[in-house]
PDB file of the backbone (N, CA, C, O) and the ligand in Angstrom, with CONECT records:
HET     ZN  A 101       1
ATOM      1  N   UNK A   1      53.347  37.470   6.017  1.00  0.00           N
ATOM      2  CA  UNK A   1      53.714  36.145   6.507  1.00  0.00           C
ATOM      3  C   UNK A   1      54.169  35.285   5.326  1.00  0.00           C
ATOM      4  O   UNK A   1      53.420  35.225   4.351  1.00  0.00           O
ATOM      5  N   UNK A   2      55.331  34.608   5.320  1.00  0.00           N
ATOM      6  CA  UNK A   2      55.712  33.698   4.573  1.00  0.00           C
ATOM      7  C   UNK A   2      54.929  32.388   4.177  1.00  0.00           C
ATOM      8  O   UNK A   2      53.833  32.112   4.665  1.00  0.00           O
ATOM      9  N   UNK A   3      55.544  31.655   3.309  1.00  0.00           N
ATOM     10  CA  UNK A   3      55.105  30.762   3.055  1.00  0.00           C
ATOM     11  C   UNK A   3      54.993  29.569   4.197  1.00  0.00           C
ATOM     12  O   UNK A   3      54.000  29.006   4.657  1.00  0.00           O
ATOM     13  N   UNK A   4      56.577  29.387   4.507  1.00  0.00           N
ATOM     14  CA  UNK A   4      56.596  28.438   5.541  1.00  0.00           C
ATOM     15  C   UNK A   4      56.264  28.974   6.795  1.00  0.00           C
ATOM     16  O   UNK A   4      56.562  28.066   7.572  1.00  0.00           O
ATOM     17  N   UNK A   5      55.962  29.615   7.245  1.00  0.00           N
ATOM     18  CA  UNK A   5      55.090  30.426   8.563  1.00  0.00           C
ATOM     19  C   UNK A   5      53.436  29.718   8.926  1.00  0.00           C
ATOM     20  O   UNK A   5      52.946  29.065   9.848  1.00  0.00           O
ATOM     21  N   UNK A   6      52.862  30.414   7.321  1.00  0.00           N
ATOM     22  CA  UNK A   6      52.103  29.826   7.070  1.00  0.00           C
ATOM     23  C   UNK A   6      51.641  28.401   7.307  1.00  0.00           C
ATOM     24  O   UNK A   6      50.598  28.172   7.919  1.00  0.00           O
ATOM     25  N   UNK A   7      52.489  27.360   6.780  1.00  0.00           N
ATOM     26  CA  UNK A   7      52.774  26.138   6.604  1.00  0.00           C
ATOM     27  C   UNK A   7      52.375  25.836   8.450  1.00  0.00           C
ATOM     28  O   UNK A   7      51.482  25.082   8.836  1.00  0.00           O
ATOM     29  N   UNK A   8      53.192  26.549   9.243  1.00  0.00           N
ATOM     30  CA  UNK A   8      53.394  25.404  10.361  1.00  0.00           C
ATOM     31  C   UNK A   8      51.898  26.411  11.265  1.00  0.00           C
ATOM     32  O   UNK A   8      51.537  25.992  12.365  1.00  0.00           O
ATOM     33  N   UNK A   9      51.450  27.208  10.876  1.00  0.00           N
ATOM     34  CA  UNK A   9      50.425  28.331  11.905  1.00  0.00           C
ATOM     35  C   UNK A   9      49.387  27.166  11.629  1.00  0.00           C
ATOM     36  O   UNK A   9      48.653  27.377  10.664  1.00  0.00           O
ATOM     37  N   UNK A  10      49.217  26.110  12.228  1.00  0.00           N
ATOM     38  CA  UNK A  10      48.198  25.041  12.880  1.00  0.00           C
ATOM     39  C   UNK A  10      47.950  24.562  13.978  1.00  0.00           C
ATOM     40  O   UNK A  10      48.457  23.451  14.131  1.00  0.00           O
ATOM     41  N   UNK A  11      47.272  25.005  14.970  1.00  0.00           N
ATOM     42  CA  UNK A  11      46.838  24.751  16.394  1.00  0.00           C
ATOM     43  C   UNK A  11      47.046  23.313  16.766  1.00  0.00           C
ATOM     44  O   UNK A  11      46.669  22.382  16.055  1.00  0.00           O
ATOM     45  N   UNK A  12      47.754  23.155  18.083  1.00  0.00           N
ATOM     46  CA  UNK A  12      48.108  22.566  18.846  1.00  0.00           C
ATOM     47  C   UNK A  12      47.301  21.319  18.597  1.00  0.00           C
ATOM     48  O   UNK A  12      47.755  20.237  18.969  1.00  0.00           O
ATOM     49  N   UNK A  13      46.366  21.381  18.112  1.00  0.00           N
ATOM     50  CA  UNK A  13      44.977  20.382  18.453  1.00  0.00           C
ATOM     51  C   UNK A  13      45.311  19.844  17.045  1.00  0.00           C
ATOM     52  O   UNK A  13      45.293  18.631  16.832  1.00  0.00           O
ATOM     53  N   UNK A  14      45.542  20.526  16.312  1.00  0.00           N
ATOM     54  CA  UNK A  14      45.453  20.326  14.783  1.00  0.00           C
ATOM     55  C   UNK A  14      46.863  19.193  14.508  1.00  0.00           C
ATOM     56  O   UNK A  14      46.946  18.404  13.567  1.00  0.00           O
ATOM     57  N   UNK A  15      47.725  19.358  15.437  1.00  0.00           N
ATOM     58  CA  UNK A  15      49.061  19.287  15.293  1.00  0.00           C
ATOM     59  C   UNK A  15      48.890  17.613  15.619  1.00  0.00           C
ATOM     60  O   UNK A  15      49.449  16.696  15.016  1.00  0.00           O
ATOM     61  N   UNK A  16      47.948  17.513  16.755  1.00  0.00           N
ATOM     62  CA  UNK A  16      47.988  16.576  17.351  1.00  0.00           C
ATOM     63  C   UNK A  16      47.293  15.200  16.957  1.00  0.00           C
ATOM     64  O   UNK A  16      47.733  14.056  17.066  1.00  0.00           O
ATOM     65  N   UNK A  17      45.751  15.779  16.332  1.00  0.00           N
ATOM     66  CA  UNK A  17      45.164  15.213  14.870  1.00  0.00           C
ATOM     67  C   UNK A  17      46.486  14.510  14.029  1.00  0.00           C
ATOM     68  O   UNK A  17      46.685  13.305  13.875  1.00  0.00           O
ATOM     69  N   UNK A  18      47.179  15.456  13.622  1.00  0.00           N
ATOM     70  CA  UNK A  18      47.714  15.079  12.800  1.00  0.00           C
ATOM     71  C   UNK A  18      48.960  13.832  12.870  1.00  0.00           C
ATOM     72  O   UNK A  18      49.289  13.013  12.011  1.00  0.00           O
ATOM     73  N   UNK A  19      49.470  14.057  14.216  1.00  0.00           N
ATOM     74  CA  UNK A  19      50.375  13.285  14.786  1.00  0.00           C
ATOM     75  C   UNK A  19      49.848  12.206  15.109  1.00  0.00           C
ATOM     76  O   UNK A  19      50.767  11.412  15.307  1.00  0.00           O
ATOM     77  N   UNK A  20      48.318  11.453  15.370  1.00  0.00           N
ATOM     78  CA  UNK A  20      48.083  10.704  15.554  1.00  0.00           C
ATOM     79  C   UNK A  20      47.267   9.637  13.893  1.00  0.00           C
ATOM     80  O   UNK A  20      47.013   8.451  13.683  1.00  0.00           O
ATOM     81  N   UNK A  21      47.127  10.986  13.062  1.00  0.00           N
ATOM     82  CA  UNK A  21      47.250   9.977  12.173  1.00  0.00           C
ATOM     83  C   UNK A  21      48.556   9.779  10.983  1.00  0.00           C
ATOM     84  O   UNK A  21      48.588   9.161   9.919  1.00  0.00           O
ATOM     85  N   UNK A  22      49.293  10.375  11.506  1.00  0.00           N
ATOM     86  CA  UNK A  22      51.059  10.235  11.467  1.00  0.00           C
ATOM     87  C   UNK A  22      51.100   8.780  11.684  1.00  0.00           C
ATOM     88  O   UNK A  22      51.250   8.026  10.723  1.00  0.00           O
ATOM     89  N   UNK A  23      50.987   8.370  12.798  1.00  0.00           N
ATOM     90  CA  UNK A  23      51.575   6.813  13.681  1.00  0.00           C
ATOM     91  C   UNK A  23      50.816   5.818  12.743  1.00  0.00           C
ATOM     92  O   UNK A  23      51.201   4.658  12.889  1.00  0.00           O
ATOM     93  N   UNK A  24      49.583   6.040  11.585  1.00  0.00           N
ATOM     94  CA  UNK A  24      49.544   5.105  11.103  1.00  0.00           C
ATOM     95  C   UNK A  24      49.918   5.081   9.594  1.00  0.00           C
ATOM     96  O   UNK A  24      49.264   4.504   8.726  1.00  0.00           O
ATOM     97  N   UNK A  25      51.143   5.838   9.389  1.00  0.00           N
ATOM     98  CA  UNK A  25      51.299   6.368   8.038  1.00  0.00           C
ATOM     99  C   UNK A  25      50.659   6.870   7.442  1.00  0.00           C
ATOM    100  O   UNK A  25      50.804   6.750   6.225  1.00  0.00           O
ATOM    101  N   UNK A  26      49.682   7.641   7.928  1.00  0.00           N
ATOM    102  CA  UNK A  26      48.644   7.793   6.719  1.00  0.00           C
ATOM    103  C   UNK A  26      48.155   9.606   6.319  1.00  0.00           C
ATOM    104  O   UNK A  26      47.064   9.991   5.897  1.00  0.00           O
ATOM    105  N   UNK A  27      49.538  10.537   6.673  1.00  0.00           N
ATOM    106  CA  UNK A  27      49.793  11.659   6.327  1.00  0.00           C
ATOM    107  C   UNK A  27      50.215  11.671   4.991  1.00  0.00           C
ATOM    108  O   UNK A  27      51.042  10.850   4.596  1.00  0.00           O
ATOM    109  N   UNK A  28      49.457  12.994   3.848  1.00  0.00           N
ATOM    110  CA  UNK A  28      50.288  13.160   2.897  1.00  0.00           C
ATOM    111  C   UNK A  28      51.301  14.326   2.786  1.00  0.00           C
ATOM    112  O   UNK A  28      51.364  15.116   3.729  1.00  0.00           O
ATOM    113  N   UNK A  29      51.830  14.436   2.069  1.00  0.00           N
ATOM    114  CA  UNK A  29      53.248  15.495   1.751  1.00  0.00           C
ATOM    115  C   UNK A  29      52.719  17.123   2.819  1.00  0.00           C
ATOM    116  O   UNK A  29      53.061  17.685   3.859  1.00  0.00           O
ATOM    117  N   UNK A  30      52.092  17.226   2.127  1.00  0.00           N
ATOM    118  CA  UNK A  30      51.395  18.954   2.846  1.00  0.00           C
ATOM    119  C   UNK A  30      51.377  18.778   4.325  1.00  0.00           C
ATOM    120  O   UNK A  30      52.095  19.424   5.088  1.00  0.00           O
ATOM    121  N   UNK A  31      50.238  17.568   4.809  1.00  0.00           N
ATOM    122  CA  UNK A  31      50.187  17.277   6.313  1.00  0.00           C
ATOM    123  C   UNK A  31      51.735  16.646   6.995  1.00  0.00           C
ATOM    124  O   UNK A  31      51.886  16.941   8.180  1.00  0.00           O
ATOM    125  N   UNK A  32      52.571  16.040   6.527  1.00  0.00           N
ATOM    126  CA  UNK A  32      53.844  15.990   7.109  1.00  0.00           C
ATOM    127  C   UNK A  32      54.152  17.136   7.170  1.00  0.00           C
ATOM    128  O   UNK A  32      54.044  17.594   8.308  1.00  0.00           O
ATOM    129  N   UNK A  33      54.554  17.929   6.303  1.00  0.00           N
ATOM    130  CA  UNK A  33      55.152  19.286   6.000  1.00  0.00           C
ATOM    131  C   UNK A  33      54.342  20.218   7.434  1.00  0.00           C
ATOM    132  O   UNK A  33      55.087  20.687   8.295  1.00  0.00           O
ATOM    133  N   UNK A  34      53.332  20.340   7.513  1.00  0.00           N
ATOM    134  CA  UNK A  34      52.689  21.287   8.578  1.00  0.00           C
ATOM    135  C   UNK A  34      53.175  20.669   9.805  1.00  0.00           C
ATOM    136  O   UNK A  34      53.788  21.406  10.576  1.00  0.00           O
ATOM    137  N   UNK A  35      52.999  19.362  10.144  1.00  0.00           N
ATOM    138  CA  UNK A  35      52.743  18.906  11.172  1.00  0.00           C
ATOM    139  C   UNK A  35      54.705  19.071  11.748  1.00  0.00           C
ATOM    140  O   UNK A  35      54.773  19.063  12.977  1.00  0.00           O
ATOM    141  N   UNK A  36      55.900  19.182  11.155  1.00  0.00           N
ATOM    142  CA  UNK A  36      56.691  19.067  11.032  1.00  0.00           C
ATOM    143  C   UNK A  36      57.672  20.600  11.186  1.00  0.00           C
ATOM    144  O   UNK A  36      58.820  20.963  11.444  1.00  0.00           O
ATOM    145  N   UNK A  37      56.619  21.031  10.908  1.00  0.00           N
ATOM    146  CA  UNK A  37      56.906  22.931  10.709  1.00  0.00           C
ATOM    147  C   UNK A  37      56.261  22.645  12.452  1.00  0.00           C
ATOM    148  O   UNK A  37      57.054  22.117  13.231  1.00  0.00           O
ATOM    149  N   UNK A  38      54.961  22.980  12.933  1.00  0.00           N
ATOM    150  CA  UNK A  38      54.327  23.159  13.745  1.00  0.00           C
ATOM    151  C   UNK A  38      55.444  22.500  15.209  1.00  0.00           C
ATOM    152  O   UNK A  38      55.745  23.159  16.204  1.00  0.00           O
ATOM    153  N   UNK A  39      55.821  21.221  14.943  1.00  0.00           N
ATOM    154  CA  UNK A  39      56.743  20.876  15.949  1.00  0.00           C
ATOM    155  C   UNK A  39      57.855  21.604  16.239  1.00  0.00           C
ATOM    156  O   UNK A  39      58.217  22.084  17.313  1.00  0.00           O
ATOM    157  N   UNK A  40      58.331  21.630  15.215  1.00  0.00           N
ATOM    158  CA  UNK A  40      59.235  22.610  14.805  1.00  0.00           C
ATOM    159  C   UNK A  40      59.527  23.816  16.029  1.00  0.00           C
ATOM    160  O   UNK A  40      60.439  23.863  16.855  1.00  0.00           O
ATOM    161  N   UNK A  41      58.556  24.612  15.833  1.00  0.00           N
ATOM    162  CA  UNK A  41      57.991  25.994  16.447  1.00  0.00           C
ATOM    163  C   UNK A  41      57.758  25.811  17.660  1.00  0.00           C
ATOM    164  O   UNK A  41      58.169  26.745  18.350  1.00  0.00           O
ATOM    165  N   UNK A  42      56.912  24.406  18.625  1.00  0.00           N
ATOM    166  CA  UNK A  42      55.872  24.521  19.796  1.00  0.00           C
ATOM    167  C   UNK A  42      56.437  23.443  20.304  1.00  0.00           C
ATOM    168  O   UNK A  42      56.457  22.317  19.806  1.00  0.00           O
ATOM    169  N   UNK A  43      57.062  23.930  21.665  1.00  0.00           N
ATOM    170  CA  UNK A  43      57.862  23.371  22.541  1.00  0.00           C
ATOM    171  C   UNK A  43      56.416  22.522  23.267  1.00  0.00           C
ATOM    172  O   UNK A  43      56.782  21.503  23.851  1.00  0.00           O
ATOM    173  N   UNK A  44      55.343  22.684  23.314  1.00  0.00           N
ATOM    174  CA  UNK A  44      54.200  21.673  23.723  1.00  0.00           C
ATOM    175  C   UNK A  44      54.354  20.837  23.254  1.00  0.00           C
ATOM    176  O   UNK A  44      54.892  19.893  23.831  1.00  0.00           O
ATOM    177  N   UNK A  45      53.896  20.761  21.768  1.00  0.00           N
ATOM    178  CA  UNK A  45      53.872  19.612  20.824  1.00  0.00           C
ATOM    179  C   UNK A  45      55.397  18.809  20.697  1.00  0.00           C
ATOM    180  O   UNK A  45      55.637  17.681  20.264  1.00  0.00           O
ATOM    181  N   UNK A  46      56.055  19.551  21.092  1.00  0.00           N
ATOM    182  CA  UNK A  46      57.524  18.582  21.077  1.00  0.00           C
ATOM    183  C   UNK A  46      57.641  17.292  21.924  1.00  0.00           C
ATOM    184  O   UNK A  46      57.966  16.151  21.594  1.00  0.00           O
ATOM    185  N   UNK A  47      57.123  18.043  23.620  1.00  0.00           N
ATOM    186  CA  UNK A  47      56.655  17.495  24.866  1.00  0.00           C
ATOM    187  C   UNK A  47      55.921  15.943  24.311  1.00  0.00           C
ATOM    188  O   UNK A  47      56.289  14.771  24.381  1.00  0.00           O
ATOM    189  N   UNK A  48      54.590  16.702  23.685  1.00  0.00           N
ATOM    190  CA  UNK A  48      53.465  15.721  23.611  1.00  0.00           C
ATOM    191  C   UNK A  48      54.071  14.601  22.423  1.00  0.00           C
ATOM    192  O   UNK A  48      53.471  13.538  22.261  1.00  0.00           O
ATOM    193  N   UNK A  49      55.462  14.972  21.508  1.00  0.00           N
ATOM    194  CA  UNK A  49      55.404  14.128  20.558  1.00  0.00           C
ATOM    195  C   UNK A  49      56.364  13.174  21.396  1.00  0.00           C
ATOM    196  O   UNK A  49      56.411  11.966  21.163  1.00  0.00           O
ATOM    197  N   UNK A  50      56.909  13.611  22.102  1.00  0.00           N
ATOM    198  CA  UNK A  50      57.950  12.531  22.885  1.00  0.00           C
ATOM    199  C   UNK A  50      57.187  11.495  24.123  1.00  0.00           C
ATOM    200  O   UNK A  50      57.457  10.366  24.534  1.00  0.00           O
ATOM    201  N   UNK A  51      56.001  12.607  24.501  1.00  0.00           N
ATOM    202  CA  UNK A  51      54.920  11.469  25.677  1.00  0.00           C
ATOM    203  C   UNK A  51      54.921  10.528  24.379  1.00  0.00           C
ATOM    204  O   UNK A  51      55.730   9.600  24.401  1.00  0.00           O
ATOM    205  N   UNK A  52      54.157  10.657  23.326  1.00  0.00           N
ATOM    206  CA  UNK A  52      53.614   9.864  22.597  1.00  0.00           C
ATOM    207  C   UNK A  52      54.200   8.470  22.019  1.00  0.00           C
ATOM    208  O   UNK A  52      53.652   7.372  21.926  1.00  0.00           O
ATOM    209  N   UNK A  53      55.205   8.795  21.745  1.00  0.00           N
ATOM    210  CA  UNK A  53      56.703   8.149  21.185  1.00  0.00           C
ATOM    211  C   UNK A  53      56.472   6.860  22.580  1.00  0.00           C
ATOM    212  O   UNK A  53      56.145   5.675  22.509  1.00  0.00           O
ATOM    213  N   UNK A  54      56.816   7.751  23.790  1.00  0.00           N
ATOM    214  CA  UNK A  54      57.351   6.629  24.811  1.00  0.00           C
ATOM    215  C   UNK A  54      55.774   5.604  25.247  1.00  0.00           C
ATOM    216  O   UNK A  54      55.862   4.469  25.716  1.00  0.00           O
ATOM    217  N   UNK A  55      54.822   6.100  25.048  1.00  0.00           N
ATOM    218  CA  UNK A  55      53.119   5.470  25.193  1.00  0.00           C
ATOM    219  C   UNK A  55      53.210   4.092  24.442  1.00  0.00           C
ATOM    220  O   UNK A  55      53.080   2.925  24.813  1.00  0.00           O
ATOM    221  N   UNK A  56      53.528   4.792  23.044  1.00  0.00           N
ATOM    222  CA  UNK A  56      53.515   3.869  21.985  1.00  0.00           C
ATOM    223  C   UNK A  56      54.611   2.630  22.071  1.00  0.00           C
ATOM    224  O   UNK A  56      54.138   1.497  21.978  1.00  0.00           O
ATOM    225  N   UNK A  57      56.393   2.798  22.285  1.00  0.00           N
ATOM    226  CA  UNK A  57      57.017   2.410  22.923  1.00  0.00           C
ATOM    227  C   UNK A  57      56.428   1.144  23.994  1.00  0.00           C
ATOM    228  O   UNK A  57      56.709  -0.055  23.987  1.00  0.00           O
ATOM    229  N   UNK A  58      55.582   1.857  24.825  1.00  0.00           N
ATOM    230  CA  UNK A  58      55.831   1.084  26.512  1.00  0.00           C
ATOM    231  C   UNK A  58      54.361  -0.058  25.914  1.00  0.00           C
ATOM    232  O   UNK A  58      54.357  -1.217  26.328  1.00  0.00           O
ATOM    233  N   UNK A  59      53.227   0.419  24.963  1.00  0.00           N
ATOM    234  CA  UNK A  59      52.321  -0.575  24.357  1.00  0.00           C
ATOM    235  C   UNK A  59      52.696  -1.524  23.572  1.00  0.00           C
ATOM    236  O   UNK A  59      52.093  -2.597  23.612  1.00  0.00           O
ATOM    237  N   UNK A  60      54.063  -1.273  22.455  1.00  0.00           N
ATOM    238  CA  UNK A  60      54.458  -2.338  21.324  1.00  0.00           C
ATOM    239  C   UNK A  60      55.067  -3.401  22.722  1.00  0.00           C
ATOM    240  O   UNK A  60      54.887  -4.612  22.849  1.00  0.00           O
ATOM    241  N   UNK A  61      55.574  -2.765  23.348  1.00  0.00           N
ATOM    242  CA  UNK A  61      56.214  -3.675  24.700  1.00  0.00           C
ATOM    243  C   UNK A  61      55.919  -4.748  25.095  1.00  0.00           C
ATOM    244  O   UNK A  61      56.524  -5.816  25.009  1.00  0.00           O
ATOM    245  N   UNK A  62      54.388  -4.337  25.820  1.00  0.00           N
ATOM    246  CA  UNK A  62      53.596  -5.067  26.287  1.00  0.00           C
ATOM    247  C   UNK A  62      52.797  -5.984  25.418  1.00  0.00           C
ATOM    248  O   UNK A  62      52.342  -7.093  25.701  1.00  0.00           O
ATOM    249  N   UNK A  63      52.711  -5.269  24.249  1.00  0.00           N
ATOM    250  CA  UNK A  63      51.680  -6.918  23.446  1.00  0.00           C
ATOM    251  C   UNK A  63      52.988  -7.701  22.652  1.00  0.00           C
ATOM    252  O   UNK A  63      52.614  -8.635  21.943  1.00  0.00           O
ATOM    253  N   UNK A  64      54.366  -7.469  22.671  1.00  0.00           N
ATOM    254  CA  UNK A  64      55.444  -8.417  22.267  1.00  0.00           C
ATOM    255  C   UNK A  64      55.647  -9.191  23.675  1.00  0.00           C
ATOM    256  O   UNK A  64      56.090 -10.339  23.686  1.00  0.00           O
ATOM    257  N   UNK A  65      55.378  -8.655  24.599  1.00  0.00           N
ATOM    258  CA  UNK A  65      55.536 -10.044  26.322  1.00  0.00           C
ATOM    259  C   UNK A  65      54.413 -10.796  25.923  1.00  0.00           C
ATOM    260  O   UNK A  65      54.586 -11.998  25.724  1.00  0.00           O
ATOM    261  N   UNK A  66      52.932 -10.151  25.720  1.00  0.00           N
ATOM    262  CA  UNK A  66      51.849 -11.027  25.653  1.00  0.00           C
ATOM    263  C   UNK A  66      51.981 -12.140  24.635  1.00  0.00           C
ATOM    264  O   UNK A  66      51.886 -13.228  25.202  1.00  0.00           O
ATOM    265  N   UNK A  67      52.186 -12.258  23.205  1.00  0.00           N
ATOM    266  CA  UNK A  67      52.824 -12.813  22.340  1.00  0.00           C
ATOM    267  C   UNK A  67      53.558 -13.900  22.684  1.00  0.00           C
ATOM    268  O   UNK A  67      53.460 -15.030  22.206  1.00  0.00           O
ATOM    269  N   UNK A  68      54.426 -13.454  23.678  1.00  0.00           N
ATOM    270  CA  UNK A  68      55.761 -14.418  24.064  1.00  0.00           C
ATOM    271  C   UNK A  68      54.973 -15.263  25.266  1.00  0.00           C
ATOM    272  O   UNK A  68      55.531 -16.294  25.640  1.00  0.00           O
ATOM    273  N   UNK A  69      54.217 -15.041  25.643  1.00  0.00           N
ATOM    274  CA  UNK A  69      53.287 -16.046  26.739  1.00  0.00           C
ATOM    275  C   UNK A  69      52.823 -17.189  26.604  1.00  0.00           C
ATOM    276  O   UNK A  69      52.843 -18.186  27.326  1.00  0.00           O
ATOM    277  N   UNK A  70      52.306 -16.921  25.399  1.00  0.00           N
ATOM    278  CA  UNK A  70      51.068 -17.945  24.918  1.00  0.00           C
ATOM    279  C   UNK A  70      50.352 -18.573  25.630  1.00  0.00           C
ATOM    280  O   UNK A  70      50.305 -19.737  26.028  1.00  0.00           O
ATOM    281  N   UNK A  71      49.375 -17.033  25.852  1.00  0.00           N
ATOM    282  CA  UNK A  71      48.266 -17.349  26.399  1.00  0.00           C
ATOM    283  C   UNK A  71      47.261 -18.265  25.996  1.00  0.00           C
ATOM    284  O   UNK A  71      46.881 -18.150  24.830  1.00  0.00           O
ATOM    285  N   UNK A  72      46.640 -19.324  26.835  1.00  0.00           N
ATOM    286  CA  UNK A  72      45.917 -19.959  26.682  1.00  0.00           C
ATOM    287  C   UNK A  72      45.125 -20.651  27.456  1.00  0.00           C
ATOM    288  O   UNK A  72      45.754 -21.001  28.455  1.00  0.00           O
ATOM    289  N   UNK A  73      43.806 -21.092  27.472  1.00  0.00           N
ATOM    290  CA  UNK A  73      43.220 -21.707  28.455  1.00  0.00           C
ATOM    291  C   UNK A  73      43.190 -23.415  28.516  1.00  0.00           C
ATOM    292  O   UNK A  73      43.180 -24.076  27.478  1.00  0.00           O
ATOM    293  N   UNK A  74      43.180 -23.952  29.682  1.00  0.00           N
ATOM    294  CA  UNK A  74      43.195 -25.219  30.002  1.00  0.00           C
ATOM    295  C   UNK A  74      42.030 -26.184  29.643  1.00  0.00           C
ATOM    296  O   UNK A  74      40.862 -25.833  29.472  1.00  0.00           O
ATOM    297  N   UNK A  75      42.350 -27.026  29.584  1.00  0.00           N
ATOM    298  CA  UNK A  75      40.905 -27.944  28.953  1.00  0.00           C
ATOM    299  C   UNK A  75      39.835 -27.739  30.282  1.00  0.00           C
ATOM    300  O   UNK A  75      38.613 -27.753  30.133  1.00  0.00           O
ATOM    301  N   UNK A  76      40.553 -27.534  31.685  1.00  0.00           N
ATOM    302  CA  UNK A  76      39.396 -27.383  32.404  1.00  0.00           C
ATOM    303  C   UNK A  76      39.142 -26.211  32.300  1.00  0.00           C
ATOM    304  O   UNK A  76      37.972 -26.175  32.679  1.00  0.00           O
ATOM    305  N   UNK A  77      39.502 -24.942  31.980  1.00  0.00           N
ATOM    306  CA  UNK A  77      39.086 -23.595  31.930  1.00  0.00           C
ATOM    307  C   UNK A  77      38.215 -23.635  30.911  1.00  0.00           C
ATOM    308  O   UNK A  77      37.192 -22.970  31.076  1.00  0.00           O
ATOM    309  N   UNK A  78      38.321 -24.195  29.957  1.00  0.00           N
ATOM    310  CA  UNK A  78      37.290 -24.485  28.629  1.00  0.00           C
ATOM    311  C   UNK A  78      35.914 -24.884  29.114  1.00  0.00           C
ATOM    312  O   UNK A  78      34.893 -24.314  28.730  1.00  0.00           O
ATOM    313  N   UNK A  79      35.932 -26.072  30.133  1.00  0.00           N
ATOM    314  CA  UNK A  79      34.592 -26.830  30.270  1.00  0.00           C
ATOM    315  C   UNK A  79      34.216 -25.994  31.122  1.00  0.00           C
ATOM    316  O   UNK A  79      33.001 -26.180  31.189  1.00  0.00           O
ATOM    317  N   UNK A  80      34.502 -25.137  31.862  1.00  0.00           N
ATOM    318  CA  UNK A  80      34.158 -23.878  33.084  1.00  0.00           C
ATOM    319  C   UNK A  80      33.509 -23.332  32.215  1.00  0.00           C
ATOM    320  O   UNK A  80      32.303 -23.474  32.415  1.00  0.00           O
ATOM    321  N   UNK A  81      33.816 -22.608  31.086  1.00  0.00           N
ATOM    322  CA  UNK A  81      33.280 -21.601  30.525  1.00  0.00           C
ATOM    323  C   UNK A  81      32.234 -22.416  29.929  1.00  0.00           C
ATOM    324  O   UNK A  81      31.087 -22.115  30.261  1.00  0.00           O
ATOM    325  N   UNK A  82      32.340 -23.092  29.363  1.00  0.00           N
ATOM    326  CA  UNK A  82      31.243 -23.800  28.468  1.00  0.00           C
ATOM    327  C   UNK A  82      30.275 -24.097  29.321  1.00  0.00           C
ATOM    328  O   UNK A  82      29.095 -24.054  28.971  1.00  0.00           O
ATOM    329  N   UNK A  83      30.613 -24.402  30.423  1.00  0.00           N
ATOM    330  CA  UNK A  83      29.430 -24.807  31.506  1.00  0.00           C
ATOM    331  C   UNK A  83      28.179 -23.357  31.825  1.00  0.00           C
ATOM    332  O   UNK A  83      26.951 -23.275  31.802  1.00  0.00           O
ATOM    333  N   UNK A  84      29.376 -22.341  32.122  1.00  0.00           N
ATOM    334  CA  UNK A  84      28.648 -21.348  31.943  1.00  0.00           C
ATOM    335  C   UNK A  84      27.625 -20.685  31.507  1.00  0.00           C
ATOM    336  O   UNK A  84      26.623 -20.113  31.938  1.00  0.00           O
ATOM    337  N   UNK A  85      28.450 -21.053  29.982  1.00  0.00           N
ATOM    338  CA  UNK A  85      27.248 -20.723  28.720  1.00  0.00           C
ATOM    339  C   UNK A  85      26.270 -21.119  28.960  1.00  0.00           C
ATOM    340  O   UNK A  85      25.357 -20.296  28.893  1.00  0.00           O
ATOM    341  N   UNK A  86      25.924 -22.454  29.337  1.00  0.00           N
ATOM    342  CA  UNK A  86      24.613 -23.053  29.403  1.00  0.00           C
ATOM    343  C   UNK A  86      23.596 -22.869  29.831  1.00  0.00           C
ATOM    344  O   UNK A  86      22.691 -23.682  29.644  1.00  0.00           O
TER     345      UNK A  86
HETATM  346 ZN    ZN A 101      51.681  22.916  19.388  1.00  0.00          ZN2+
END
């Protein structure tokens, strides 16, 4: 078995580990390199990197609408809650 064979022969699970700490930059050279080989090869992990892509996608989405809302509560929603507390 080759070198780069080698490189990408990391289980699905491993792949996926890795892809998720991919999304926060925080792969080094070797773990890109595997995780990159492994896609490469496994029409699953291709699947799962594109679910992932569009997850991530459809979440940055939704907290840039929330953002744009500005959410906030009313002076009477305030004294509701505060009343609560009590
Ligand atoms: Zn795989």
């Amino acid at each position: 078995m080759n070198f780069l064979m080698k490189m990408a022969m990391i289980s699905c699970k491993q792949a996926a580990l890795l892809g998720s700490k991919g999304s926060f930059n925080a792969l080094n050279f070797i773990e890109r390199i595997k995780l990159k080989m492994h896609v490469k090869i496994c029409t699953t992990c291709q699947d799962y990197a594109e679910d992932s892509k569009l997850i991530d996608e459809a979440i940055e989405k939704i907290l840039q609408q929330r953002e744009k809302q500005q959410l906030s509560l009313t002076d009477e929603q305030k004294a509701r809650i505060l009343e609560v507390l009590k």
